[in-house]
C-alpha positions in Angstrom: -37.8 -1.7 -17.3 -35.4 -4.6 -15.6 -35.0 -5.5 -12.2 -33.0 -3.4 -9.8 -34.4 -0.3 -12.0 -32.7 2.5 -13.9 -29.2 4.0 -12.4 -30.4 7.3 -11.0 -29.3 10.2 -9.0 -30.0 8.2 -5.6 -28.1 5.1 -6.8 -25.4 7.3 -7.9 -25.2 8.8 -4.6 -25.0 5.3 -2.9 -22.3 4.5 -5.4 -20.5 7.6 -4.8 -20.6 7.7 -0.7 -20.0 3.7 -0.7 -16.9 3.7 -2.4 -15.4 7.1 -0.8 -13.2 5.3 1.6 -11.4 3.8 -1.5 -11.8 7.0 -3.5 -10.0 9.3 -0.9 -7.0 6.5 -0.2 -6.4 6.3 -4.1 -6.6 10.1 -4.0 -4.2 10.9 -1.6 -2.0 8.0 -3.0 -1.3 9.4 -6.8 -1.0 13.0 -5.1 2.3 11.6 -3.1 3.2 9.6 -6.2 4.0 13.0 -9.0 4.4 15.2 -6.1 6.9 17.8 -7.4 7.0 15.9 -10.6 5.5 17.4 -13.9 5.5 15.0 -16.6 5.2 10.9 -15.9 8.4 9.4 -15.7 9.7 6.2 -14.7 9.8 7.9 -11.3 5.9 8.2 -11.1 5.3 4.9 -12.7 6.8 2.7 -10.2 5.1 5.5 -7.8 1.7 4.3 -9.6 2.5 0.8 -9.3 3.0 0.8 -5.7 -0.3 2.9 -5.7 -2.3 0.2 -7.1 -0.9 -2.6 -5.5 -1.8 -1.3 -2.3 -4.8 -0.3 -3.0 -5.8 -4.1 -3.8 -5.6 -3.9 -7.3 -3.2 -6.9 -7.3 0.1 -7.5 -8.9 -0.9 -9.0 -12.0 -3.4 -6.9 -13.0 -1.2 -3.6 -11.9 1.4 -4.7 -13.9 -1.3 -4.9 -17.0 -2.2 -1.3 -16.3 1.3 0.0 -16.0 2.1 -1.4 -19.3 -0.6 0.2 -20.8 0.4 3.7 -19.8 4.1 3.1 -20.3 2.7 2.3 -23.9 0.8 5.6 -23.8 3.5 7.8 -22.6 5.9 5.8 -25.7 3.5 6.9 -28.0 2.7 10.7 -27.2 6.3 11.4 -26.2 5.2 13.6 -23.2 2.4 12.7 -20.9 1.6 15.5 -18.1 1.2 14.4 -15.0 -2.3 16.5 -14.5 -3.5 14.0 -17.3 -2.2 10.9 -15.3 -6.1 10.7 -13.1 -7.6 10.7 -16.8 -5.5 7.9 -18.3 -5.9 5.5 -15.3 -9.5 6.1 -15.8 -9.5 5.2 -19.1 -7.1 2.3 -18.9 -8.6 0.8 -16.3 -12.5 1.5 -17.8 -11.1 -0.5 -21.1 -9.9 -3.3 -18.8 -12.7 -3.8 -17.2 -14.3 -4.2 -20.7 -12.0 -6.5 -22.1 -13.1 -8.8 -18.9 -17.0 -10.0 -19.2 -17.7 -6.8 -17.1 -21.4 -6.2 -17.2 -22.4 -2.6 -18.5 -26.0 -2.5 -18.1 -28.4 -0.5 -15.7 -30.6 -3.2 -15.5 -31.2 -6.8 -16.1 -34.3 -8.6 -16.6 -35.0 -12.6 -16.2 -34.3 -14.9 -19.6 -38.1 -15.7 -20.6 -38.4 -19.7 -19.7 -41.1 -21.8 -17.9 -38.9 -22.7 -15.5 -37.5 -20.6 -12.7 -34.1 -19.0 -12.8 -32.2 -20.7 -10.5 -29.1 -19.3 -8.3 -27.1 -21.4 -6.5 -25.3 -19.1 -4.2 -22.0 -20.1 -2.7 -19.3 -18.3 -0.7 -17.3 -18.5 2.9 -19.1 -18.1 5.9 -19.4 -14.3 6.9 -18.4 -12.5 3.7 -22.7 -11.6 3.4 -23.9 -14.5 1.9 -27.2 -14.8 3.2 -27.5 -11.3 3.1 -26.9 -10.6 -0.1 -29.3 -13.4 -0.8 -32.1 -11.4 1.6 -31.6 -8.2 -0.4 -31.5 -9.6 -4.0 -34.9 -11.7 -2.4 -36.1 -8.2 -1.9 -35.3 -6.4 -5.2 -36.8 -9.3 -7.5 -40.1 -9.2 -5.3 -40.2 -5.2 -5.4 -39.9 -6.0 -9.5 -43.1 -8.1 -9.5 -41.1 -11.5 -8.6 -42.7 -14.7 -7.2 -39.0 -16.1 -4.8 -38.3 -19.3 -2.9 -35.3 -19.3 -0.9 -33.5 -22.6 -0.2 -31.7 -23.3 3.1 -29.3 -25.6 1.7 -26.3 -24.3 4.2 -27.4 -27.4 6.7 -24.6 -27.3 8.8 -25.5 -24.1 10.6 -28.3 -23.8 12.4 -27.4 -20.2 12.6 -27.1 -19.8 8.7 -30.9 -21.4 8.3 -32.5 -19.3 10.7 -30.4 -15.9 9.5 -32.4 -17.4 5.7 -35.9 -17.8 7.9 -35.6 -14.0 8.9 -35.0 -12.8 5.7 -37.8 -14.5 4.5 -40.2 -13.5 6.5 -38.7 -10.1 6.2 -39.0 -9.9 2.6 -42.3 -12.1 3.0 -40.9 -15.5 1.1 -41.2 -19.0 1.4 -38.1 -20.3 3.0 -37.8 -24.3 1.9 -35.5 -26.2 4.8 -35.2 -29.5 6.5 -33.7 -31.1 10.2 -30.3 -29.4 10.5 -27.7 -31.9 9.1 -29.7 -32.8 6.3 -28.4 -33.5 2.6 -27.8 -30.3 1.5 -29.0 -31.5 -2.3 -32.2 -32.9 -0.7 -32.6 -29.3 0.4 -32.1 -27.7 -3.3 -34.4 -30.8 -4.6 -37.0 -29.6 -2.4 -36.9 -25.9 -2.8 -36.8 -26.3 -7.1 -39.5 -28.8 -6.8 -41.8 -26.5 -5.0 -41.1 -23.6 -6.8 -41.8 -25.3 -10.3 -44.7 -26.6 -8.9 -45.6 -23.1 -7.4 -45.2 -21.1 -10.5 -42.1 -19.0 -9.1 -39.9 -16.9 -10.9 -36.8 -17.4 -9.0 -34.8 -19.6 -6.8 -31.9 -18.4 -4.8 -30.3 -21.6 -2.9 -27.8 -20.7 -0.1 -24.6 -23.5 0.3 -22.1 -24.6 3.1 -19.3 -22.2 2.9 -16.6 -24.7 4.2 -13.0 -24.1 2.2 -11.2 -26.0 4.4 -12.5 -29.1 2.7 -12.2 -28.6 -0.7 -13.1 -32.4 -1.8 -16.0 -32.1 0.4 -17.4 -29.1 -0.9 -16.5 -29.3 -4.5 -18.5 -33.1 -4.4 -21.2 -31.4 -2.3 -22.2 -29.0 -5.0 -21.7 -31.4 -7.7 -24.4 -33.1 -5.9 -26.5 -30.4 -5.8 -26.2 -29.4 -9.4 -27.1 -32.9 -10.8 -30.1 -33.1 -8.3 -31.5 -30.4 -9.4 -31.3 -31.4 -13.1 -33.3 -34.3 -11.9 -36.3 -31.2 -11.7 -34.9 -29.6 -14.9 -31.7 -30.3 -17.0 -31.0 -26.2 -17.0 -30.7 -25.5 -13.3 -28.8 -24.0 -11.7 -28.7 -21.2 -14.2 -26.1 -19.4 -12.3 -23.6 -20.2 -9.7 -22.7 -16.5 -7.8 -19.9 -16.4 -5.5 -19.9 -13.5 -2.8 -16.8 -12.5 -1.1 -16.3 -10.0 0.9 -14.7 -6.2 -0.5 -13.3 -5.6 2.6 -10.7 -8.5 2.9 -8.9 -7.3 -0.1 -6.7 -10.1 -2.0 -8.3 -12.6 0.6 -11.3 -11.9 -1.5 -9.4 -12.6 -5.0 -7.9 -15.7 -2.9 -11.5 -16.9 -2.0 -12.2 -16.5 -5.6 -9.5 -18.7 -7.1 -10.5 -21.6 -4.7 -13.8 -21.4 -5.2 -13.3 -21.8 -9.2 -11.1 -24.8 -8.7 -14.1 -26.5 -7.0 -16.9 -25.4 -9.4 -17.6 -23.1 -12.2 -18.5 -19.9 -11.2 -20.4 -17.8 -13.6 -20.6 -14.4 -11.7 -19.8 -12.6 -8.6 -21.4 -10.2 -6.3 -18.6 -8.2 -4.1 -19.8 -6.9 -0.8 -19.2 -4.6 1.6 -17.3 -2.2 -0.1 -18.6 1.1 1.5 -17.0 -0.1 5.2 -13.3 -0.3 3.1 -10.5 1.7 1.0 -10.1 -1.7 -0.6 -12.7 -1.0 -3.2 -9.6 -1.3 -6.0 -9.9 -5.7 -5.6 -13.2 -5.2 -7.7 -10.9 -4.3 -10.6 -8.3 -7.0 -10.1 -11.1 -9.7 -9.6 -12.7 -9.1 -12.9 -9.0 -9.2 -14.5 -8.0 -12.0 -13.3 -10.8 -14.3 -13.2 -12.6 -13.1 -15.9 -16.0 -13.7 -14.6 -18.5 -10.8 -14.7 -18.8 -8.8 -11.2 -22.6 -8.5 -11.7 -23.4 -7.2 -8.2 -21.4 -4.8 -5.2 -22.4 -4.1 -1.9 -22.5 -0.7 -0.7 -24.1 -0.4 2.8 -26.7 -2.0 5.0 -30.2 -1.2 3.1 -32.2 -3.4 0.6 -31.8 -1.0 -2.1 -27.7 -0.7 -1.2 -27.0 -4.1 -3.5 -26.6 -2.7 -6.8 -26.2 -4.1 -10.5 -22.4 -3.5 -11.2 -21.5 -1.4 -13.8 -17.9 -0.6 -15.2 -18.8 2.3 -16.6 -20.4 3.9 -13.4 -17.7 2.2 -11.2 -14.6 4.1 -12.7 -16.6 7.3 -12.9 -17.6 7.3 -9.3 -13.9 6.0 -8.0 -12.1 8.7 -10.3 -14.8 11.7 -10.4 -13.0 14.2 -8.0 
C-alpha cells in the first residue's frame, strides 16, 4: 500500500462534508439556471456560464466547458435539461484528465538512495507550514524517517509555527539565527538527512510576492545548493494556495510559475468555502497536477487529490 492509504468510506466522508459549501452553491446555482426550462438552450447555457464563473471556475476554463456541451447538444439534437448535472460531470471529469490530474488512491516514494526532496513554496497564510506539518505526519504514520527545513528565515513566527509541528509530529526540525541564507538553511537540512538515512525532506520558503526578482533568485539559490548534496534535489517544487481565495488562488499560481517551475500543487482549505470550483480551473489552466486538497483541520484531513473522486463528491446529489 502507498502513503496516505486506500480511499475509503471515512476519506469519502471528509471529501464529501469538505466540499459541501461548494456542492450546495453549484446546486442551487444550475437549479435557477433551467428553471422552467426543459431542454438546454442557448438560454441555459449562458445561465451555465455565469454558474461557473462564479463559482471560481474561471473564464477561460468555463468557456472550454461550455463549448464542450454546446458540441454535445449539436450532436444529439435535444439534450434535456435533467441530463444537464450528468454532462457537466462528465465534461468536466474528462477535463480534468486531459490536464496532468493525478487519479490514484495512493502514492508511494520513487525507490532512490537519496531522500525525496520537497521544496515547498507559497504566500504567507494560505497553510504552508501546515500543510507541511500534516503531510510530515502522513509519511511518518507510513513508516517515513522526515526532516523538516526552516528555510522561511524571515519570520520568526514561520520557524517556530515549523518547530511545533515537529515536535508535534515528533521530527527533526533543521534551522539557523533568524535572517539567515535561506539556501544555507536547505544545505543544512539535505545534508543531515542524507547523512541520517531519511526518507524525506520537506523544506518550507519565504512567501514574499511582492518581490518577485528577490524571490525567484532566492529559490534559484536554493535549488543549485542543494544539488551541491545531490544533482536530483529538489524532486518537487509544491505550491499551496489557499481554496478559499478563489481566482486569488489561480492568480498566486500564475506568479508563482513565472518565478520558478512548479511541478505540483496542494489546494487548501476548501471545506471553509463554496469556492471549491478554482480546483478545476487551476488544473486547466496551469496544467500542473493538483496532487493534494485541504479539507479541514485534522492530520488525516490533507488528502491525495483525485479527479475521479473530486467530480463524484461535488456532483453526487
Amino acid at each position: 500500500m502507498g502513503l496516505f492509504g486506500l480511499f475509503n468510506k471515512s476519506k469519502k466522508e471528509t471529501l464529501d462534508k469538505g466540499l459541501e459549501k461548494t456542492k450546495t452553491s453549484v446546486f442551487d446555482k444550475l437549479a435557477r439556471a433551467i428553471a422552467g426550462k426543459s431542454k438546454v438552450d442557448d438560454d441555459v447555457l449562458d445561465n451555465l456560464e455565469e454558474v461557473l464563473i462564479t463559482s471560481d471556475v474561471g473564464v477561460e476554463t468555463t468557456l472550454k466547458i461550455i463549448e464542450r456541451i454546446e458540441a454535445r447538444v449539436a450532436r444529439d439534437k435535444y439534450v434535456g435539461t435533467s441530463e444537464l448535472n450528468m454532462i457537466l460531470r462528465d465534461e468536466i471529469a474528462a477535463l480534468l484528465a486531459e490536464n496532468n490530474s493525478l487519479d490514484n488512491d495512493s502514492w508511494d516514494l520513487p525507490k532512490s538512495e537519496n531522500p525525496y526532496v520537497i521544496l515547498v513554496v507559497g504566500v504567507n497564510g494560505v497553510g504552508k507550514t501546515t500543510t507541511i506539518g500534516k503531510l510530515a505526519y502522513q509519511f511518518k504514520q507510513a513508516g517515513k524517517k522526515v526532516y523538516l527545513g526552516a528555510a522561511d528565515t524571515f519570520r520568526a513566527a514561520a520557524v517556530e509555527q515549523l518547530c511545533i509541528w515537529g515536535e508535534r509530529v515528533g521530527v527533526p526540525v533543521i534551522k539557523q539565527q533568524m535572517g539567515s541564507d535561506p539556501a544555507s538553511v536547505a544545505f543544512d537540512t539535505l545534508s543531515s538527512a542524507k547523512a541520517n538515512h531519511a526518507d524525506v525532506v520537506l523544506i518550507d520558503t519565504a512567501g514574499r510576492l511582492h518581490n518577485k526578482v528577490g524571490l525567484m533568485n532566492e529559490l534559484k539559490k536554493i535549488k543549485d545548493v542543494m544539488k551541491k548534496v545531490y544533482s536530483e534535489a529538489p524532486n518537487e517544487v509544491m505550491l499551496v494556495l489557499d481554496g478559499s481565495t478563489g481566482q486569488n488562488a489561480f492568480e498566486q499560481a500564475k506568479q508563482f510559475s513565472a518565478v520558478t517551475q512548479i511541478t505540483s500543487l496542494a489546494i487548501t482549505k476548501l471545506d471553509g468555502t463554496a469556492k471549491g470550483g478554482v480546483v478545476i480551473g487551476i488544473s486547466d489552466q496551469l496544467k500542473v497536477p493538483v496532487k493534494y486538497i485541504g479539507l479541514g483541520e485534522g492530520m488525516d484531513d490533507l488528502q491525495l487529490f483525485n479527479k475521479k473522486h473530486f467530480v463524484d463528491s461535488l456532483f453526487d446529489k
